[in-house]
C-alpha positions, 0 to 999 in steps of 0.5 A, spaced: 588 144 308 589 138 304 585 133 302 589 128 303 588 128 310 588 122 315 584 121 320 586 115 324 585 111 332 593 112 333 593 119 330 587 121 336 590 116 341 596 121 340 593 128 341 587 126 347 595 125 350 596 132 349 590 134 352 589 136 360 587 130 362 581 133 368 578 138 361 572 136 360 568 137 352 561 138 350 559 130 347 552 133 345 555 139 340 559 136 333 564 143 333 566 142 340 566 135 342 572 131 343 573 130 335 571 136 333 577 139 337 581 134 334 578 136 327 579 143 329 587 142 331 588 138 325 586 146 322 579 144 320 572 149 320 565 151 319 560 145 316 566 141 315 569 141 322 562 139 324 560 134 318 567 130 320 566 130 326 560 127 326 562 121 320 568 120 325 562 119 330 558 113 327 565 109 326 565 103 332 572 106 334 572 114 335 565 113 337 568 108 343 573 113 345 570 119 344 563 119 346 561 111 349 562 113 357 561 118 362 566 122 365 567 126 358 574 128 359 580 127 356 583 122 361 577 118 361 577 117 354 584 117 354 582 110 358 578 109 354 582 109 348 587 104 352 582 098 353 580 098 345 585 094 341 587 099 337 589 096 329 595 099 327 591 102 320 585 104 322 582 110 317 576 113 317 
């Protein structure tokens, strides 16, 4: 796994479009949240799989497209993603 890895809104946007729309996630538990699944996908593990997603969780935007609304689906947070402006180079 590299260091250098990214983790930016467009990179997540990208990946929940991947995702089965009507699956829902666990918003409660870090490693199989919707950002640890995407943690997970990008070959994360163990306590940094689950320290990242929980970082990525305190940022504005993953927060509002992740966990900041009922259902917890991949559609719904994939409508959630759409109603964000998303900047182009938003890192975390």
């Amino acid at each position: 796994m590299s260091e250098q890895m990214e983790f930016t809104v467009k990179d997540l946007v990208e990946w929940i479009g991947k995702q089965p729309p009507d699956k829902r996630y666990d918003w409660t538990t870090a490693g199989s949240c919707l950002l640890g699944q995407w943690c997970k996908s990008k070959g994360m593990k163990g306590p940094a799989l689950r320290n990242k997603s929980i970082e990525l969780g305190h940022d504005d935007d993953f927060y509002r497209i992740a966990l900041a609304g009922y259902p917890f689906t991949f559609g719904a947070a994939m409508d959630r993603a759409r109603s964000l402006t998303l900047p182009s180079e938003h890192h975390s």
